[in-house]
Biotite code that builds the C-alpha atoms (Angstrom):
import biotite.structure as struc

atoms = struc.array([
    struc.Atom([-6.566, 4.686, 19.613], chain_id="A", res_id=1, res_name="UNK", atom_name="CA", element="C"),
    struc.Atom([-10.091, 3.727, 17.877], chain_id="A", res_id=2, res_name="UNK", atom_name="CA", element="C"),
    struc.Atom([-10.737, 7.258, 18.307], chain_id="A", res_id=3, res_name="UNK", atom_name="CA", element="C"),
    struc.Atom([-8.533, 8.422, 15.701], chain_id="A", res_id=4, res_name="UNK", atom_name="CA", element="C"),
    struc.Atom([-9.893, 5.919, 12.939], chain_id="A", res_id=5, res_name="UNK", atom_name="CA", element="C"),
    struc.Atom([-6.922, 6.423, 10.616], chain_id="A", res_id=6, res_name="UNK", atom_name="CA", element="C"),
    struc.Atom([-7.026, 4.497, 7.066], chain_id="A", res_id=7, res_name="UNK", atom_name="CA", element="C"),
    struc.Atom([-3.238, 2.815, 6.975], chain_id="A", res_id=8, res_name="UNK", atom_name="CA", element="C"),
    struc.Atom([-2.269, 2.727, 2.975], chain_id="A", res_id=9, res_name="UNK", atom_name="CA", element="C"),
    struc.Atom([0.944, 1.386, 1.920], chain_id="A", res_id=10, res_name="UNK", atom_name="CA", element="C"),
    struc.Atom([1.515, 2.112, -1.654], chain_id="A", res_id=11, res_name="UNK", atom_name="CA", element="C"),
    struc.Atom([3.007, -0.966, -3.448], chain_id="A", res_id=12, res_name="UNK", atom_name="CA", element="C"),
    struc.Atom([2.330, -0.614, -7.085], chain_id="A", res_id=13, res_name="UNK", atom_name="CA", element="C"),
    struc.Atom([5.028, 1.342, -8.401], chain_id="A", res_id=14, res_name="UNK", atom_name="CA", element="C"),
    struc.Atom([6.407, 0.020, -11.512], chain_id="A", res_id=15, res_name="UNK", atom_name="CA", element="C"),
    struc.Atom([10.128, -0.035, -10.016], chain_id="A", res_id=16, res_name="UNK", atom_name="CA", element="C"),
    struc.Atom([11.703, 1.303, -12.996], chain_id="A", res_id=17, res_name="UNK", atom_name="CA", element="C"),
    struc.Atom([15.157, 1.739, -11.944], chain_id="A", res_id=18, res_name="UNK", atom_name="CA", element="C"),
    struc.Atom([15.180, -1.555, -10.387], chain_id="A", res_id=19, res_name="UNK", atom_name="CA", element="C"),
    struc.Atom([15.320, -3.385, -13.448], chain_id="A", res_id=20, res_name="UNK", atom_name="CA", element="C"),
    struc.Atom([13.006, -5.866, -15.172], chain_id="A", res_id=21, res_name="UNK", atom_name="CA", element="C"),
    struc.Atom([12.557, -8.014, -11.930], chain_id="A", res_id=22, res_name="UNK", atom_name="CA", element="C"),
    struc.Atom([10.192, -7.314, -8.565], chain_id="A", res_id=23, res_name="UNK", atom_name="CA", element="C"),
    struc.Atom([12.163, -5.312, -6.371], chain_id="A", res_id=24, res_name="UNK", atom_name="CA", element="C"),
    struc.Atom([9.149, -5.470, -3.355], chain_id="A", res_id=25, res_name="UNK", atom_name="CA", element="C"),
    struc.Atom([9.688, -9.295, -3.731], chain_id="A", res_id=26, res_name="UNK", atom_name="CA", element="C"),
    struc.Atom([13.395, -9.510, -3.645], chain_id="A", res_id=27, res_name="UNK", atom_name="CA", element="C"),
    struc.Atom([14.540, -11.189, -0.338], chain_id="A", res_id=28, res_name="UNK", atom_name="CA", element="C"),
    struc.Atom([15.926, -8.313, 2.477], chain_id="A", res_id=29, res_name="UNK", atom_name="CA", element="C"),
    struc.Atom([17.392, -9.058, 6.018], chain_id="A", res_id=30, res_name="UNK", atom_name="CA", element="C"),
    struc.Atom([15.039, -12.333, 6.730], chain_id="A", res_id=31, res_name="UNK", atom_name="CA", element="C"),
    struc.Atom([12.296, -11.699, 4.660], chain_id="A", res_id=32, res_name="UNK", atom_name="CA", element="C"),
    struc.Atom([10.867, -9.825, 1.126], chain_id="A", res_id=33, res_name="UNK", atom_name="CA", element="C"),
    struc.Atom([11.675, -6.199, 1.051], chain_id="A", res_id=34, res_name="UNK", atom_name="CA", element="C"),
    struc.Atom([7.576, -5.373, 0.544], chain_id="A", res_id=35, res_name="UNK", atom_name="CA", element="C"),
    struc.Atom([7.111, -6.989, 3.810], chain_id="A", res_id=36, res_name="UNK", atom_name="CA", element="C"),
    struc.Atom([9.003, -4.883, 5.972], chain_id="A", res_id=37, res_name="UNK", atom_name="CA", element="C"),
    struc.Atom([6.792, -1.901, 6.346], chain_id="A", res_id=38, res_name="UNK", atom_name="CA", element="C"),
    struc.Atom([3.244, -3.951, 7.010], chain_id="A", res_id=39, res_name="UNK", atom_name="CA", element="C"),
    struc.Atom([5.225, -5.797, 9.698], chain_id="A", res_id=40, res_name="UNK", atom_name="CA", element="C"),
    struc.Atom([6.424, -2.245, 11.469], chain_id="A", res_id=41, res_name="UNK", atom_name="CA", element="C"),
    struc.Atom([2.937, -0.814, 11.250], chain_id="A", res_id=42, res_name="UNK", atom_name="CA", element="C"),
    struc.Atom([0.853, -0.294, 14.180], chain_id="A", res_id=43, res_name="UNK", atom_name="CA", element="C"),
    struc.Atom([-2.333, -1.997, 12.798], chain_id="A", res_id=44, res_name="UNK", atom_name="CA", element="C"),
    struc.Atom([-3.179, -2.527, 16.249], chain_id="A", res_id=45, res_name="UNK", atom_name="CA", element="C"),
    struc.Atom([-4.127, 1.109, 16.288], chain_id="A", res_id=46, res_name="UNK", atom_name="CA", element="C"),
    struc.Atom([-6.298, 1.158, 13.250], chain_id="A", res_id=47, res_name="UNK", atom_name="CA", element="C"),
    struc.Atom([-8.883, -1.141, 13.956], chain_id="A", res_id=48, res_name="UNK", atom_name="CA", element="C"),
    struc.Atom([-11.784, -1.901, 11.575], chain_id="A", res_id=49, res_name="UNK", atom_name="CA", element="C"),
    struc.Atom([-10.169, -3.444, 8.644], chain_id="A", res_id=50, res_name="UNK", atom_name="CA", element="C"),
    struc.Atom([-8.481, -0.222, 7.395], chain_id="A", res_id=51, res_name="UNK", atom_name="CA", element="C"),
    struc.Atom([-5.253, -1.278, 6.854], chain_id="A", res_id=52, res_name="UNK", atom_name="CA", element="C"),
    struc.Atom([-4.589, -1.877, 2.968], chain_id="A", res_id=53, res_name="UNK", atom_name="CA", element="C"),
    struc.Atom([-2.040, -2.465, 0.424], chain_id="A", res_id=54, res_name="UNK", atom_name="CA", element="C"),
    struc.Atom([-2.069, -0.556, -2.780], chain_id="A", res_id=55, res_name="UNK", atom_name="CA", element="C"),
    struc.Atom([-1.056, -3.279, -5.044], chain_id="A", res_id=56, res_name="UNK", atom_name="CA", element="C"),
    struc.Atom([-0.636, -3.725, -8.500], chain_id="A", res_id=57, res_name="UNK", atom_name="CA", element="C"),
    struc.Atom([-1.832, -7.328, -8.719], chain_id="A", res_id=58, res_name="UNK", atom_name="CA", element="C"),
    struc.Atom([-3.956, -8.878, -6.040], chain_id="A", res_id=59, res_name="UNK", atom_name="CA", element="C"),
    struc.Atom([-1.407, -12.378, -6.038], chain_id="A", res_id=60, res_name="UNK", atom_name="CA", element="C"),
    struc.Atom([2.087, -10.290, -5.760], chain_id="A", res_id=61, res_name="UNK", atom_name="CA", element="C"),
    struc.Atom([4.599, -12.639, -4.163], chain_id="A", res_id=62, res_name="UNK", atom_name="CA", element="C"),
    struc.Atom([4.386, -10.513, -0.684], chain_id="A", res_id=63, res_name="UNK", atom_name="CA", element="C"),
    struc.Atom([0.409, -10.524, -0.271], chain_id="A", res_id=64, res_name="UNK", atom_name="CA", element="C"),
    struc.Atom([0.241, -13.887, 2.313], chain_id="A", res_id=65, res_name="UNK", atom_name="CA", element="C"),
    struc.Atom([2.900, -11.706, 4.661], chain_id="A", res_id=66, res_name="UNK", atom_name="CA", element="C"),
    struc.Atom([0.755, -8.564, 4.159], chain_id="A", res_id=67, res_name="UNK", atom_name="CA", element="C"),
    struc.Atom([-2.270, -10.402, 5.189], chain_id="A", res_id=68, res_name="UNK", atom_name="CA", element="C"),
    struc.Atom([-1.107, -12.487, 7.936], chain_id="A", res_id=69, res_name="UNK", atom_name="CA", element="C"),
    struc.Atom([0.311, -8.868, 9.481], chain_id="A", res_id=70, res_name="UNK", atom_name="CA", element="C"),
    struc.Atom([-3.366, -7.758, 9.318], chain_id="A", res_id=71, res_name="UNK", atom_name="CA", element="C"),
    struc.Atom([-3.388, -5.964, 5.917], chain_id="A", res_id=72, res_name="UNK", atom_name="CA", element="C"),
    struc.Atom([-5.744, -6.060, 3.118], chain_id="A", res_id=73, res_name="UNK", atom_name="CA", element="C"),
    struc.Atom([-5.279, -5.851, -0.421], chain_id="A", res_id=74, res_name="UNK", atom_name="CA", element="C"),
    struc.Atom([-6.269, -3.799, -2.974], chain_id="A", res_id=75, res_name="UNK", atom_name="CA", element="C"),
    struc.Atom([-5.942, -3.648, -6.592], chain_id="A", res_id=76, res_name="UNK", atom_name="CA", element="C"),
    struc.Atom([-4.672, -0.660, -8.468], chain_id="A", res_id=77, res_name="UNK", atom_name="CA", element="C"),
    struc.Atom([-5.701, -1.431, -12.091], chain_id="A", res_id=78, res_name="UNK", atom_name="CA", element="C"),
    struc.Atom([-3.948, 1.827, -13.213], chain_id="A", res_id=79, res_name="UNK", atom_name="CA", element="C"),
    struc.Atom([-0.952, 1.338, -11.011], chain_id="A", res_id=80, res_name="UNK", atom_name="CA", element="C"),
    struc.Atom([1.342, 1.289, -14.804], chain_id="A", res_id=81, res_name="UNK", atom_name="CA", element="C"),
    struc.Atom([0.069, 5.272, -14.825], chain_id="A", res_id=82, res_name="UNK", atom_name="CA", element="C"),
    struc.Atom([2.210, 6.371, -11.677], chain_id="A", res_id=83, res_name="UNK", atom_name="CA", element="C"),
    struc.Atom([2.236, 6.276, -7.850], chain_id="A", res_id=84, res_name="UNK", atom_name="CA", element="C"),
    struc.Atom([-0.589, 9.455, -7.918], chain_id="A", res_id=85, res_name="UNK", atom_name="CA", element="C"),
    struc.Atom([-3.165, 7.223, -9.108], chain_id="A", res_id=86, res_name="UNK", atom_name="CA", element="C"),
    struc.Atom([-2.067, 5.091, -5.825], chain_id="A", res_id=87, res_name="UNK", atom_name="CA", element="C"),
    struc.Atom([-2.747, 7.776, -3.580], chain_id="A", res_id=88, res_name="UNK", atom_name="CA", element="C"),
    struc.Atom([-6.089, 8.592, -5.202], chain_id="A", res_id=89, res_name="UNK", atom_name="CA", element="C"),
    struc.Atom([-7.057, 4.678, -4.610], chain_id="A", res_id=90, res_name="UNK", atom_name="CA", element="C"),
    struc.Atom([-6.176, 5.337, -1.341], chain_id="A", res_id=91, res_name="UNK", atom_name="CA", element="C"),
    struc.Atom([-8.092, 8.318, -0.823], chain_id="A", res_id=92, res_name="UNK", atom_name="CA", element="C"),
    struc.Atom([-11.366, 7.036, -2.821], chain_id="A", res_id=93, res_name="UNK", atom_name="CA", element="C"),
    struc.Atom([-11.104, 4.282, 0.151], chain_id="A", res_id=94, res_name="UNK", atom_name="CA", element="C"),
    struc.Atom([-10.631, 6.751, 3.231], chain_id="A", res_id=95, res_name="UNK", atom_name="CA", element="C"),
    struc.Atom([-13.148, 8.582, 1.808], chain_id="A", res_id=96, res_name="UNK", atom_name="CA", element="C"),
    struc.Atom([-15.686, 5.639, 1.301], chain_id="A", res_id=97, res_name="UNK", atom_name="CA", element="C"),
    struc.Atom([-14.404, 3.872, 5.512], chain_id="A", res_id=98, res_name="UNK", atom_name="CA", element="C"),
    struc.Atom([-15.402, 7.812, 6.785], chain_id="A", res_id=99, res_name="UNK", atom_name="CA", element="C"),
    struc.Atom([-11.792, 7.294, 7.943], chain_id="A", res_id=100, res_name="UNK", atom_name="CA", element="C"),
    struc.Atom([-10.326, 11.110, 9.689], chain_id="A", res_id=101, res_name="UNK", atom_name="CA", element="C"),
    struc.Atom([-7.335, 10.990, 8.370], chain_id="A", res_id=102, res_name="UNK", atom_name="CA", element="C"),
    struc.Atom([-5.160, 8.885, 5.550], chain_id="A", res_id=103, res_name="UNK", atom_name="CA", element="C"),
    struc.Atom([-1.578, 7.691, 6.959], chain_id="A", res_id=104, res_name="UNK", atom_name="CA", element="C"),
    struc.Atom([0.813, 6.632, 3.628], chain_id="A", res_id=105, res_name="UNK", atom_name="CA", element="C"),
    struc.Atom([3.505, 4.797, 3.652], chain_id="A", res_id=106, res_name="UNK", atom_name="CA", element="C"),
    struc.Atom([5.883, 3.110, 0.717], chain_id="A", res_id=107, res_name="UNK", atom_name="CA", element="C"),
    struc.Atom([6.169, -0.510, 0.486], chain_id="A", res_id=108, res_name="UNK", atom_name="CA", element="C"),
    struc.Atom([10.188, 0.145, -0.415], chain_id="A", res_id=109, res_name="UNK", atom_name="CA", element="C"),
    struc.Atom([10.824, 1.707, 2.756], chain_id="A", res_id=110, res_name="UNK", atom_name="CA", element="C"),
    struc.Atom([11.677, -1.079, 4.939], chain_id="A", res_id=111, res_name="UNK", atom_name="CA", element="C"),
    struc.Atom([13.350, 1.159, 7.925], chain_id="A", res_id=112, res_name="UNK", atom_name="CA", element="C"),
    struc.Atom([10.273, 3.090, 9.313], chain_id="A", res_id=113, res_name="UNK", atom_name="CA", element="C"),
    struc.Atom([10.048, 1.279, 12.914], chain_id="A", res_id=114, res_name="UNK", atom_name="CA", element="C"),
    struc.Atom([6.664, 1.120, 14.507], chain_id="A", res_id=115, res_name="UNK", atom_name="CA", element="C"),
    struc.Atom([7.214, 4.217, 16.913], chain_id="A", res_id=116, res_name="UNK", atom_name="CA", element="C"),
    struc.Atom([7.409, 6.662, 13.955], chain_id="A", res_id=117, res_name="UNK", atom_name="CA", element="C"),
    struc.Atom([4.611, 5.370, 12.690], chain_id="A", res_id=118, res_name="UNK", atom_name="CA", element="C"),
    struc.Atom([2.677, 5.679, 15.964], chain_id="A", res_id=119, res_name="UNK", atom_name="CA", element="C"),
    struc.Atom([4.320, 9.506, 16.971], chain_id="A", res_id=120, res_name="UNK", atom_name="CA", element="C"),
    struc.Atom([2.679, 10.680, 13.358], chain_id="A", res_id=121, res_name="UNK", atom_name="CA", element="C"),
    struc.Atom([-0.542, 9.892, 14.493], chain_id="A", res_id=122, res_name="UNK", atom_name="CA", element="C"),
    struc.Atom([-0.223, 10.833, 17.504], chain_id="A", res_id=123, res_name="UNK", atom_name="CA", element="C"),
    struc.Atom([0.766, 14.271, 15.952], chain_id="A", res_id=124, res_name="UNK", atom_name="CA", element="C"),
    struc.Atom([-2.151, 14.496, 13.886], chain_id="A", res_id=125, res_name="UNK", atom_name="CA", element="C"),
    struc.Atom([-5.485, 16.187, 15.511], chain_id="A", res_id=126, res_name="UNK", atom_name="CA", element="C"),
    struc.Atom([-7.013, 18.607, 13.153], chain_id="A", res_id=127, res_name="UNK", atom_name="CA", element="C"),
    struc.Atom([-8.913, 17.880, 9.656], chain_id="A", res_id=128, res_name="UNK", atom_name="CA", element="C"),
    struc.Atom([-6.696, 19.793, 8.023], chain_id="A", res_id=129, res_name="UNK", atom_name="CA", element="C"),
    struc.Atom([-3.506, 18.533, 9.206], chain_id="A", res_id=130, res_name="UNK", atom_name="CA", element="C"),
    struc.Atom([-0.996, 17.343, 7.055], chain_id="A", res_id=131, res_name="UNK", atom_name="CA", element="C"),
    struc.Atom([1.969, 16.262, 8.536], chain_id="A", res_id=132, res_name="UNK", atom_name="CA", element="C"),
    struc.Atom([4.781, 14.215, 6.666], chain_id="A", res_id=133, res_name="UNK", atom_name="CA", element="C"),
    struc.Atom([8.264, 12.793, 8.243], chain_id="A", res_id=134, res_name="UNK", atom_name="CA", element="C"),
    struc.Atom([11.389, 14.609, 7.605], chain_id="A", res_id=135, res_name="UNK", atom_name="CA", element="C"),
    struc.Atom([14.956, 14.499, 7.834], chain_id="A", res_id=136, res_name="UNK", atom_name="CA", element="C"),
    struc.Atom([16.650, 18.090, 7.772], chain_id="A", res_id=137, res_name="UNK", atom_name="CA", element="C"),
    struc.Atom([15.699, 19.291, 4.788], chain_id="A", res_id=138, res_name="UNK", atom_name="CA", element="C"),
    struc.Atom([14.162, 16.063, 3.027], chain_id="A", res_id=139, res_name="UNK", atom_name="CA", element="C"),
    struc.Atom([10.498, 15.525, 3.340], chain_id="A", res_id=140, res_name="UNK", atom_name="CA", element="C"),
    struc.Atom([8.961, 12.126, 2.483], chain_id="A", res_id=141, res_name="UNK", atom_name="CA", element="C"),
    struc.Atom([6.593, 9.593, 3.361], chain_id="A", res_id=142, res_name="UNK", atom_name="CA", element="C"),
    struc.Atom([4.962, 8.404, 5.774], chain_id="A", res_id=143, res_name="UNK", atom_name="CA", element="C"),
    struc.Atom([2.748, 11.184, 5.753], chain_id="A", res_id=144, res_name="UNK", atom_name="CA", element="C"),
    struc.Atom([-0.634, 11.566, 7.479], chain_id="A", res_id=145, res_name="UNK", atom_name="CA", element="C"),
    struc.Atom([-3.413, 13.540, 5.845], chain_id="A", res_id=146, res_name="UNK", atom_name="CA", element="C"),
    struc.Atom([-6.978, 14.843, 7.951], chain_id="A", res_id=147, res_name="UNK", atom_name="CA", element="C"),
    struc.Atom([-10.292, 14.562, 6.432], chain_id="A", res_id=148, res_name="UNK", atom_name="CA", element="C"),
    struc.Atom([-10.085, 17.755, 5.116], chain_id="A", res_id=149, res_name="UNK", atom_name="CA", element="C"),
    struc.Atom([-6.916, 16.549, 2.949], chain_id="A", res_id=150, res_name="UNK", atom_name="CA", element="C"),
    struc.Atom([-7.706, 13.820, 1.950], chain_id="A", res_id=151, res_name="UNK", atom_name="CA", element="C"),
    struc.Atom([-10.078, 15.070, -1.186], chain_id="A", res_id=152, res_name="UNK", atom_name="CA", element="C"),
    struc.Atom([-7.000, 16.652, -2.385], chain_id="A", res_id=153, res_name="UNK", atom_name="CA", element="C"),
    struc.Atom([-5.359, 13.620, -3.197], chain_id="A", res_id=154, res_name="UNK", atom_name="CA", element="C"),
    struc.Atom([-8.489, 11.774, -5.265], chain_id="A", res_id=155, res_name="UNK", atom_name="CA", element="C"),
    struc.Atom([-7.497, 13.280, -8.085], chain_id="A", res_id=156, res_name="UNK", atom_name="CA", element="C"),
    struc.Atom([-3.503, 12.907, -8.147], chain_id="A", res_id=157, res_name="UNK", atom_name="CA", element="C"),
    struc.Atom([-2.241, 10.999, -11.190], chain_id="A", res_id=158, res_name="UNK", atom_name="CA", element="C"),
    struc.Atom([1.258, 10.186, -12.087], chain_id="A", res_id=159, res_name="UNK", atom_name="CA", element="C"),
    struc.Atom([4.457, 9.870, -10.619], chain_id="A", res_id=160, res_name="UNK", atom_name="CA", element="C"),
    struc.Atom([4.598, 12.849, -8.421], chain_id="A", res_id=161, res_name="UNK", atom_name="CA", element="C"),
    struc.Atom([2.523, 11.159, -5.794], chain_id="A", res_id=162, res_name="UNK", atom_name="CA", element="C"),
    struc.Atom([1.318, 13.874, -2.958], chain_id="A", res_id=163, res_name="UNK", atom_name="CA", element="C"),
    struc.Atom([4.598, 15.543, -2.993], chain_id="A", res_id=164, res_name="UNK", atom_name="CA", element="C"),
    struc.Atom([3.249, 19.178, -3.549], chain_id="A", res_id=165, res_name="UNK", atom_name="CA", element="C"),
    struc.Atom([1.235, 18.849, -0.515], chain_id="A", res_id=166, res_name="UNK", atom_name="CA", element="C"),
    struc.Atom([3.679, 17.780, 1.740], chain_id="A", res_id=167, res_name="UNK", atom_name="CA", element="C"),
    struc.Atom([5.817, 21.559, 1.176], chain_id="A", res_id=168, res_name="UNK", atom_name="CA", element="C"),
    struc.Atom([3.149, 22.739, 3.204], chain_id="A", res_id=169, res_name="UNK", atom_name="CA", element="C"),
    struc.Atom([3.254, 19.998, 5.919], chain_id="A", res_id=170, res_name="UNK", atom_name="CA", element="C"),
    struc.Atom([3.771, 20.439, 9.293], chain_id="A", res_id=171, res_name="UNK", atom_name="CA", element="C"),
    struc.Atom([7.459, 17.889, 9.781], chain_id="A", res_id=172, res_name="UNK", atom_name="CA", element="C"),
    struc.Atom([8.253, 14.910, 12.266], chain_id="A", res_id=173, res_name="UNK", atom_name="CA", element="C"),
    struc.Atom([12.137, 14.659, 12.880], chain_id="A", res_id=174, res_name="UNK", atom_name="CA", element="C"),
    struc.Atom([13.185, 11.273, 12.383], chain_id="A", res_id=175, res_name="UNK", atom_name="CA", element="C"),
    struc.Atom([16.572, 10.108, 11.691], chain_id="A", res_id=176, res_name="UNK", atom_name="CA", element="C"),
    struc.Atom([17.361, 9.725, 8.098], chain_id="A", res_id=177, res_name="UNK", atom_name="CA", element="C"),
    struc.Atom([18.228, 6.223, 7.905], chain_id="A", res_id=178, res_name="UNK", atom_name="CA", element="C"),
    struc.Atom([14.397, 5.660, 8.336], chain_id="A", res_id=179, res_name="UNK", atom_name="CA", element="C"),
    struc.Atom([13.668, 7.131, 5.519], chain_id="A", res_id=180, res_name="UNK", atom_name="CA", element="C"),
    struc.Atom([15.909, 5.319, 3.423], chain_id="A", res_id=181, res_name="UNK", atom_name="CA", element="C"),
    struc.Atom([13.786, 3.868, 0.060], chain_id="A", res_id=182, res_name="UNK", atom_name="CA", element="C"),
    struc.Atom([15.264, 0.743, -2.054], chain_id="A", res_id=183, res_name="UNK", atom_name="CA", element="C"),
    struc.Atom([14.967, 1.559, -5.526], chain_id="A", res_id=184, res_name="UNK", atom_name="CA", element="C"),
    struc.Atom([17.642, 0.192, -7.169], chain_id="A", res_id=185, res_name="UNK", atom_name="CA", element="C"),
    struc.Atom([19.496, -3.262, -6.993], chain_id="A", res_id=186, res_name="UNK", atom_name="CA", element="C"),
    struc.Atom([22.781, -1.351, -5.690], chain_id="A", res_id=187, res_name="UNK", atom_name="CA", element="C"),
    struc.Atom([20.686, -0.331, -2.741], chain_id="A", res_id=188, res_name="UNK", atom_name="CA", element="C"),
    struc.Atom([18.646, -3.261, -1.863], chain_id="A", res_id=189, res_name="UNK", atom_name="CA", element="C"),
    struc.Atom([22.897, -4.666, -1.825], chain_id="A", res_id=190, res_name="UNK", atom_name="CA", element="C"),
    struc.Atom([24.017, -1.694, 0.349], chain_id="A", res_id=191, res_name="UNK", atom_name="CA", element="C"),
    struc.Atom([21.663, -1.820, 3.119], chain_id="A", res_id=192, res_name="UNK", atom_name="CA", element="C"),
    struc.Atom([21.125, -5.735, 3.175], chain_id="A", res_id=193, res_name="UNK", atom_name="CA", element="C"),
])
């Protein structure tokens, strides 16, 4: 799996508007924070070389000991407040700079993506200009993996539309929806805990 040298980003800086004034990544979730969830699904095993980060807004959030002890870094987004595109960029400014092949993303608030889905995308990746996101019928959302070639497309994303224009012309992973459930409001993190 060194082969592929993937750079694992999970984006964690949002702003959680509709959440309300408090943390929603910090909020407890079946057993443990919600943030947590996704770090401790991810096949870090598979990118070796210390390029698994968090995107974070603040480099002491209440989640960053379980993100580290499940093999994570953390990063700083100091313009996190100016959407989840600058995120991305971060990300992508890091791939870049690791000579990583290709950029998997994945959303702190999505606390259902189990290990295997996260292993079949890159699996499915191969070619530097492979973009290939997860979907559910017609929905298509993170986790997405992005080649080399990609990747320079998102350094310069800003805002709150993230990378979603590039995944209409991704290639799609089936997975069933429930994975791709995202907590962003207090009536969900109550519906699914």
């Amino acid at each position: 799996m060194a082969k592929h040298k993937v750079f694992f980003a999970v984006l964690a800086a949002g702003s959680s508007r509709r959440f309300g004034e408090e943390d929603k990544l910090a909020q407890p979730f079946r057993g443990q924070r919600l943030g947590q969830h996704v770090c401790r699904n991810a096949p870090v095993d598979w990118v070796p070389g210390a390029r698994a980060f968090v995107i974070a807004s603040s480099l002491d959030h209440p989640c960053q000991p379980a993100w580290l002890d499940a093999g994570f870094r953390v990063a700083m987004n100091p313009q996190a407040a100016e959407g989840m595109g600058n995120s991305v960029a971060n990300a992508a400014r890091r791939a870049i700079k690791m000579d990583c092949n290709a950029l998997l993303i994945a959303l702190a608030d999505m606390p259902f993506v189990p290990r295997q889905h996260f292993e079949a995308l890159i699996e499915a990746w191969s070619e530097p200009d492979d973009i290939i996101c997860s979907a559910a019928g017609r929905l298509r959302s993170p986790p997405a993996i992005f080649g080399r070639n990609r990747i320079d497309d998102l350094t310069t994303l800003t805002g709150d539309t993230g990378a979603r224009a590039l995944l209409k012309e991704a290639r799609t992973l089936e997975c069933p929806p429930e994975w791709l459930v995202d907590i962003d409001t207090p009536e969900a993190l109550a519906r699914y805990a």
